[in-house]
N, C-alpha and C positions, 0 to 999 in steps of 0.2 A: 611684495607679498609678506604676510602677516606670518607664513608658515616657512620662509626659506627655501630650500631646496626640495622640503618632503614634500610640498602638494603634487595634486595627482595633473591638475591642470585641467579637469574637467568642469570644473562649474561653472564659466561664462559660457561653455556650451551647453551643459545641462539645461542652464537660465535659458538661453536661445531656445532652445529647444522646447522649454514650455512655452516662452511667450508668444513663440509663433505658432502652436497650435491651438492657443485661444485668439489667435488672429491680431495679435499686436507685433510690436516694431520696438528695435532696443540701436538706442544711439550709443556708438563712443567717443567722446574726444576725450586725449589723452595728453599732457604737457610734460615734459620731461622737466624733472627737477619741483614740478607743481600740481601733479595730481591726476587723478581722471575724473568725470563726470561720466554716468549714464544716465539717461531719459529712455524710459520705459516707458511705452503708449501704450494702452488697452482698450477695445472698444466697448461701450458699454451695452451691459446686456440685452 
């Protein structure tokens, strides 16, 4: 984390939280030592 200890630790839920109610899909892979990736799908209008 870019913030430490102070974040609240809501905003990959927040994210969820939007992107499923415009009907999309949010990937994580995560590697330890190496990073994470998310794919964020949305369908289009």
């Amino acid at each position: 984390s870019t913030k430490g200890n102070k974040g609240t630790g809501l905003g990959l839920s927040v994210s969820y939280g939007i992107i499923q109610s415009h009907g999309g899909e949010i990937e994580v892979d995560s590697k330890p030592d190496r990073g994470t990736v998310f794919i964020i799908t949305l369908p289009v209008a």
